[in-house]
N, C-alpha and C positions, 0 to 999 in steps of 0.2 A: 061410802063415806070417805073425805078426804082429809088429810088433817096435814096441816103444814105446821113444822119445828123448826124455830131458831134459838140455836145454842150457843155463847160466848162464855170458854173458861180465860181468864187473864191473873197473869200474876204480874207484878211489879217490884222491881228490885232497887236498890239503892245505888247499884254500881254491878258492872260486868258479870254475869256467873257460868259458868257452864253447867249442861243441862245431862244426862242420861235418858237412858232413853223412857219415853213416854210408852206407857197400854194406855187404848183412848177409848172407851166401851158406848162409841156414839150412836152406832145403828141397830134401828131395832132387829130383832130375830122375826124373820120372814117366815112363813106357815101358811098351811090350804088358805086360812082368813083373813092372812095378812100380807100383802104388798105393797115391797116400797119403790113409788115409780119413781125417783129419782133422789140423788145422796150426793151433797160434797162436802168436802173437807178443806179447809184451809188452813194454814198456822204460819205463825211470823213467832221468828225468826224461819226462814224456810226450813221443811226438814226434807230427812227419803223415807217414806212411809210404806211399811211390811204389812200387809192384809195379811191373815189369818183365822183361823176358828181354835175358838176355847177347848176345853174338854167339856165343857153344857153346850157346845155347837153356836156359841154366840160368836158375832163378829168381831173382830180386835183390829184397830190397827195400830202398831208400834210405830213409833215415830224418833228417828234419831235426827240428832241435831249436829253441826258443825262444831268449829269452835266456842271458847267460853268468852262472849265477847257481848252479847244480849243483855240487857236490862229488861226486855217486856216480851214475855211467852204469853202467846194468846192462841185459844183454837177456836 
């Protein structure tokens, strides 16, 4: 079985903010019954995105942003 996901999180601000960094807990946890043939990511304002695994072995990606200069975070 195949199943395709589309996910948009969006905030909206009223003027400029800076952001900290984001945990983004988007991909599922892979297993003998589960495979994900393919995963991206995008976010605006652009960020540098840090893969890693939780302490439950789930996938995370952190995502740091630039300056505080953004009105619309979207993933």
């Amino acid at each position: 079985m195949k199943i395709a996901v589309d996910h948009l999180t969006e905030y909206r601000y009223e003027r400029p903010v800076g952001f900290g960094e984001h945990s983004l807990y988007l991909r599922p946890r892979e297993s003998q019954t589960v495979h994900v043939a393919s995963f991206s990511l995008d976010c605006a304002p652009l960020a540098k995105i840090r893969w890693m695994r939780d302490c439950f072995n789930n996938v995370v990606a952190v995502a740091s942003f630039g300056r505080a200069e953004a009105s619309l975070l979207s993933f």
